[in-house]
Backbone as numpy.savetxt, mean C-alpha at the origin, in Angstrom:
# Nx Ny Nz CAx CAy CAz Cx Cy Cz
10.24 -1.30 -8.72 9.76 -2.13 -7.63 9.70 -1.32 -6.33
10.78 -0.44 -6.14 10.22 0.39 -4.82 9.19 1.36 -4.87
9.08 1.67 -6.37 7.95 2.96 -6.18 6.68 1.81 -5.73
6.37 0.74 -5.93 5.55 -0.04 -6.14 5.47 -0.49 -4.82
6.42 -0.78 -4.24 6.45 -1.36 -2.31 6.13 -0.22 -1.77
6.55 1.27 -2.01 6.07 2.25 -1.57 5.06 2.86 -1.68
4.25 2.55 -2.15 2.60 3.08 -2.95 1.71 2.35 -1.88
2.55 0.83 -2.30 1.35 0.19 -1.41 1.68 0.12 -0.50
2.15 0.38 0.54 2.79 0.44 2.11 1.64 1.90 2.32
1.69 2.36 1.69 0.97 4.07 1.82 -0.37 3.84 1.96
-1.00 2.47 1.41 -2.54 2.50 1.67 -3.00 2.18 2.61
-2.40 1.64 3.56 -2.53 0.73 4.51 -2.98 1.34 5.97
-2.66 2.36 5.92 -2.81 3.04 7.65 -3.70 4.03 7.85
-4.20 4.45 7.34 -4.89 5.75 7.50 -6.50 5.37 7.32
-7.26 5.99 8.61 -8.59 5.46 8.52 -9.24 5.53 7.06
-10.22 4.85 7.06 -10.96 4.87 5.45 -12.75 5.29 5.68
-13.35 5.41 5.22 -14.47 6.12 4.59 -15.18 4.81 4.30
-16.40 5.00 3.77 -17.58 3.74 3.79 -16.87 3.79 2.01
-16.49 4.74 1.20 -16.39 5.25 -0.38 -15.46 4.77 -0.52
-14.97 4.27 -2.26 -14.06 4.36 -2.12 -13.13 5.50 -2.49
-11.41 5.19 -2.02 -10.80 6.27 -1.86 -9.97 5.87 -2.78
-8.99 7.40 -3.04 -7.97 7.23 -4.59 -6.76 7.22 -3.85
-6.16 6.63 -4.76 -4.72 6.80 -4.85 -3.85 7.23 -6.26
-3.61 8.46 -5.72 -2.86 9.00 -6.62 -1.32 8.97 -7.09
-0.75 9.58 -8.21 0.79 9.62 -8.56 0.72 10.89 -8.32
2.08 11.59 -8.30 2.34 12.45 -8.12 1.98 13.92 -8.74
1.26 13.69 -9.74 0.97 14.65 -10.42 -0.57 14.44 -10.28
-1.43 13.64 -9.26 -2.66 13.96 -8.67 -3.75 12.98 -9.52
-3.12 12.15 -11.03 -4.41 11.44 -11.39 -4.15 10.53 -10.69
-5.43 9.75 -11.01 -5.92 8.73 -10.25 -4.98 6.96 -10.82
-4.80 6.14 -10.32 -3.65 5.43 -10.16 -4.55 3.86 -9.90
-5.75 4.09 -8.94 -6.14 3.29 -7.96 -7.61 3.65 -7.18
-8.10 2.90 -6.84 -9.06 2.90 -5.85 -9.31 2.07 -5.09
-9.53 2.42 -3.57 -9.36 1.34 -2.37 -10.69 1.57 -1.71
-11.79 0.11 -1.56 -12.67 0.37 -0.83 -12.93 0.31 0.58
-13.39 0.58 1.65 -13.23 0.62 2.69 -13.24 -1.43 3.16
-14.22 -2.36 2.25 -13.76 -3.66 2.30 -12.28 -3.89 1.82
-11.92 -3.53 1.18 -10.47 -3.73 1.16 -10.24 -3.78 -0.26
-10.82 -4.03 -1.00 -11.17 -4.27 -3.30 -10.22 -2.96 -3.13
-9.17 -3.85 -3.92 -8.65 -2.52 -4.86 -8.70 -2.60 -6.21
-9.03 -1.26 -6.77 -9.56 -1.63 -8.06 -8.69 -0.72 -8.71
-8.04 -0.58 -10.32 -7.26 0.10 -11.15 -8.06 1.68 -11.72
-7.64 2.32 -12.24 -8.04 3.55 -12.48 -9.37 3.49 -13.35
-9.65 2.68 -13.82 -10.68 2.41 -14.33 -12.04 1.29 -14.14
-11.80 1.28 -12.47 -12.65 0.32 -11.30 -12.54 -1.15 -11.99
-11.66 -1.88 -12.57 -11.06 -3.28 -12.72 -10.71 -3.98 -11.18
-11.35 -4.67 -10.80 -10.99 -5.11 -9.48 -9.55 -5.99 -9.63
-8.63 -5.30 -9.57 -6.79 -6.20 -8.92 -6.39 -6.67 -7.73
-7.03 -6.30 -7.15 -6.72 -7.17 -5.80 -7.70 -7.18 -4.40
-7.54 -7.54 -3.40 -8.36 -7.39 -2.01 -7.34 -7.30 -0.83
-7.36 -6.80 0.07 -6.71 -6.92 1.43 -7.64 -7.32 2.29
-7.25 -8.30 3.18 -8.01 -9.45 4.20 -8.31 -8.95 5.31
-9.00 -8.69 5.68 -9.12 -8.57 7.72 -7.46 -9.00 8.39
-7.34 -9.88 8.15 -6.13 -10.72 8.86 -5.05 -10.59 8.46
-4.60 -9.50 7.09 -3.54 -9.21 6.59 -2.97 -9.76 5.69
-4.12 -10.69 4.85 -3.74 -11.29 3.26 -4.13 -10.74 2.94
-3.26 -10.73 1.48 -3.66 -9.58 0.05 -3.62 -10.50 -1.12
-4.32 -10.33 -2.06 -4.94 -10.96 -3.17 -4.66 -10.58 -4.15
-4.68 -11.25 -5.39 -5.04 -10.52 -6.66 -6.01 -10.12 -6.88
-6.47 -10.11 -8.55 -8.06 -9.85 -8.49 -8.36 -11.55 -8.55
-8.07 -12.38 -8.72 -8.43 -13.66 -8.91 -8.09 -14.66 -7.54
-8.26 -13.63 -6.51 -8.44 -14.40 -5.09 -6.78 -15.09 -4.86
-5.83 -14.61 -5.54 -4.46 -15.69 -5.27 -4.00 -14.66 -4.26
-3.33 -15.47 -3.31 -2.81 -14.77 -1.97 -1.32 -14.46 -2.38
-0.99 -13.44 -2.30 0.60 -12.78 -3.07 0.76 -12.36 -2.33
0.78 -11.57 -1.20 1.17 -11.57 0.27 0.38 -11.50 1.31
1.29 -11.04 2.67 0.61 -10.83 4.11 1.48 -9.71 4.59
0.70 -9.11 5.58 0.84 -7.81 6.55 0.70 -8.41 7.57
2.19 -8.40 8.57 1.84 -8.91 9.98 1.40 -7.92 11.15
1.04 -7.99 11.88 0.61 -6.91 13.15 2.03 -5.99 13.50
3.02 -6.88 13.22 3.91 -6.07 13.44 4.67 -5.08 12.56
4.12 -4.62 11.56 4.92 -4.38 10.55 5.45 -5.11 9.17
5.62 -5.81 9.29 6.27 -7.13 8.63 5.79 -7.33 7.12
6.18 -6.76 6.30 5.58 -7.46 4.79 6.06 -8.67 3.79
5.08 -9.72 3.87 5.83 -10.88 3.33 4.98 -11.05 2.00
5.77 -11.54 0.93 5.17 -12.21 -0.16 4.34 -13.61 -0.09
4.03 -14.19 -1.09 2.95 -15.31 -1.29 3.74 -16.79 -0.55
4.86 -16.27 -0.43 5.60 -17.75 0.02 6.08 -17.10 1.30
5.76 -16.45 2.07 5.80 -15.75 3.38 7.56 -15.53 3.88
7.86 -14.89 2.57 9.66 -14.16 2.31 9.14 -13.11 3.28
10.29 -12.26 3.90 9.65 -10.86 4.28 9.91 -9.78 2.88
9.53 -9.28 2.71 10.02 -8.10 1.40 10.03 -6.85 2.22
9.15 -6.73 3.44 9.86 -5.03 3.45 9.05 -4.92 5.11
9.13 -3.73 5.06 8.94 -3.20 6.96 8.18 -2.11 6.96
7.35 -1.68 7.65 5.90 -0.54 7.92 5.97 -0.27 8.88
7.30 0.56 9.54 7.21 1.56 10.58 5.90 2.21 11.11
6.14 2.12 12.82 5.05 3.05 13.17 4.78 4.65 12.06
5.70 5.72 12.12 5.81 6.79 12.21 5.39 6.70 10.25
5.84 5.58 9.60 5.23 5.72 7.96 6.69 5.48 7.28
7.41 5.47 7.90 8.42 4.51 7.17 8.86 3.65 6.39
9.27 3.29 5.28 8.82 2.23 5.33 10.31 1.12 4.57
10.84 0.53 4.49 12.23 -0.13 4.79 11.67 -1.94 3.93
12.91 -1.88 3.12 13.21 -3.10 2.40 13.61 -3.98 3.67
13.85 -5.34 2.93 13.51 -6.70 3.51 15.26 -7.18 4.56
16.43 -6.09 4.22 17.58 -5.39 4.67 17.13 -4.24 5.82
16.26 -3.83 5.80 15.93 -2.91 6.91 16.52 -1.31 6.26
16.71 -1.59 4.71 17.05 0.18 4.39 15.51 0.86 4.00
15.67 1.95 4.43 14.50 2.82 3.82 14.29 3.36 2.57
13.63 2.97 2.15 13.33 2.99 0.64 11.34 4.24 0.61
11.49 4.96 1.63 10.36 5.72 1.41 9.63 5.84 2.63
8.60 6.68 2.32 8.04 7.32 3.92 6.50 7.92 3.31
5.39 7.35 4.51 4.39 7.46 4.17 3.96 8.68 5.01
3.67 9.74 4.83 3.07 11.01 5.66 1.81 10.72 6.27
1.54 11.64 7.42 -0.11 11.55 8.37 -1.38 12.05 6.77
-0.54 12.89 6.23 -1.99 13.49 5.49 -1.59 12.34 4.22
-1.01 11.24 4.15 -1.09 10.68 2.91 -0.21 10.99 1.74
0.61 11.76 2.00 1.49 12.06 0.59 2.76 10.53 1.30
2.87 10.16 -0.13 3.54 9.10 -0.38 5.07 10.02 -1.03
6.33 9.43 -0.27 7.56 9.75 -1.01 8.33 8.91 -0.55
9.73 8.92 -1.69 10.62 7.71 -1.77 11.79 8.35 -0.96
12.72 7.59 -0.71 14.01 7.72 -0.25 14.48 9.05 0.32
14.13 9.42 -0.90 14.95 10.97 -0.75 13.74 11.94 -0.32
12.95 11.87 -0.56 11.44 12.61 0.45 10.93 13.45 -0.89
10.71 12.97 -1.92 10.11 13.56 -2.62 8.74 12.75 -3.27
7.98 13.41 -3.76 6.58 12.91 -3.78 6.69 11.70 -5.08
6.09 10.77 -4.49 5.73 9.81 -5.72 4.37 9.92 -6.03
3.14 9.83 -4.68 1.48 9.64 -4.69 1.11 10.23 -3.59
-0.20 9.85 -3.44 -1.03 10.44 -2.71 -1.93 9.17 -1.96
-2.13 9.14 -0.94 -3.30 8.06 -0.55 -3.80 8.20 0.71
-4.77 9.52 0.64 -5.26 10.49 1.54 -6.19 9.73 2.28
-6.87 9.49 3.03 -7.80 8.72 3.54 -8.02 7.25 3.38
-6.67 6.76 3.33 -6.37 5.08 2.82 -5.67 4.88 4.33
-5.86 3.98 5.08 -4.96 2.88 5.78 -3.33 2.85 5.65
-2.70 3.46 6.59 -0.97 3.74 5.81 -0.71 1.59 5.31
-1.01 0.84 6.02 -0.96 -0.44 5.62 -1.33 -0.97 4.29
-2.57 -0.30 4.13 -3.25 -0.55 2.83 -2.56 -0.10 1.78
-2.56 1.30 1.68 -1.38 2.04 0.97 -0.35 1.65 0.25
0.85 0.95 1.70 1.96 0.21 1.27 1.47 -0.96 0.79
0.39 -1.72 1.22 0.08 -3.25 0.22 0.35 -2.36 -1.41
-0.30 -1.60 -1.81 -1.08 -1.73 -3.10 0.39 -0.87 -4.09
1.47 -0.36 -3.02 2.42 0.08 -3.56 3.50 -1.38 -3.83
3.44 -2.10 -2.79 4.14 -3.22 -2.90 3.79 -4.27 -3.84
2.52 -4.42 -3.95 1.56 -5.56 -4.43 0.88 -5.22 -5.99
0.79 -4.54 -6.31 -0.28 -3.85 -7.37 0.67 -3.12 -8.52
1.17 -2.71 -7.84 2.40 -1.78 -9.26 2.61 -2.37 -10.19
């Protein structure tokens, strides 16, 4: 579950491209794809989910399973908080411990700062959705 809050916390911030963009595991295959509308689709373009303008996230079947507040704030479908999206890429369980850190160029790592993914040209917000949400 944290590699999974941490993946998707990682998609979330980093400008995006008209294309879509990958998200990788650590060993560089492909995991994911995020379109600049927000469709995230599985390694084999299966559409699993969407992220909203307004900071709802979807399945692939339109069900709202969480929100991203302006402030950081990540809540599930019943608007629990589950975790936190530091400015700097941080990113911290629903306790406020850090459970992983999203880098400027997109390398995704957990706790201890070692690489889980990649989500190079993804939204650091987006990122962490699809690590939180999608795993």
């Amino acid at each position: 579950m944290k590699r999974f809050i941490l993946l998707l916390i990682s998609v979330l911030t980093f400008s995006i491209t008209a294309n879509a963009q990958q998200v990788t595991d650590s060993g560089y295959r492909t995991v994911a794809h995020i379109k600049s509308d927000g469709t995230i689709q599985d390694a084999s373009y299966r559409t699993i989910g969407h992220i909203r303008s307004d900071g709802t996230v979807q399945d692939g079947s339109y069900r709202t399973v969480g929100h991203l507040r302006s402030d950081g704030t990540v809540q599930d479908g019943s608007y629990r908080t589950v975790g936190h999206i530091r400015n700097d890429g941080t990113i911290q369980d629903s306790s406020y411990r850090t459970i992983g850190h999203v880098r400027e160029d997109g390398t995704v790592q957990d706790e201890s700062y070692r690489t889980i993914g990649h989500a190079k040209g993804i939204p650091l917000q987006w990122a962490a959705w699809y690590f939180f949400f999608c795993k």
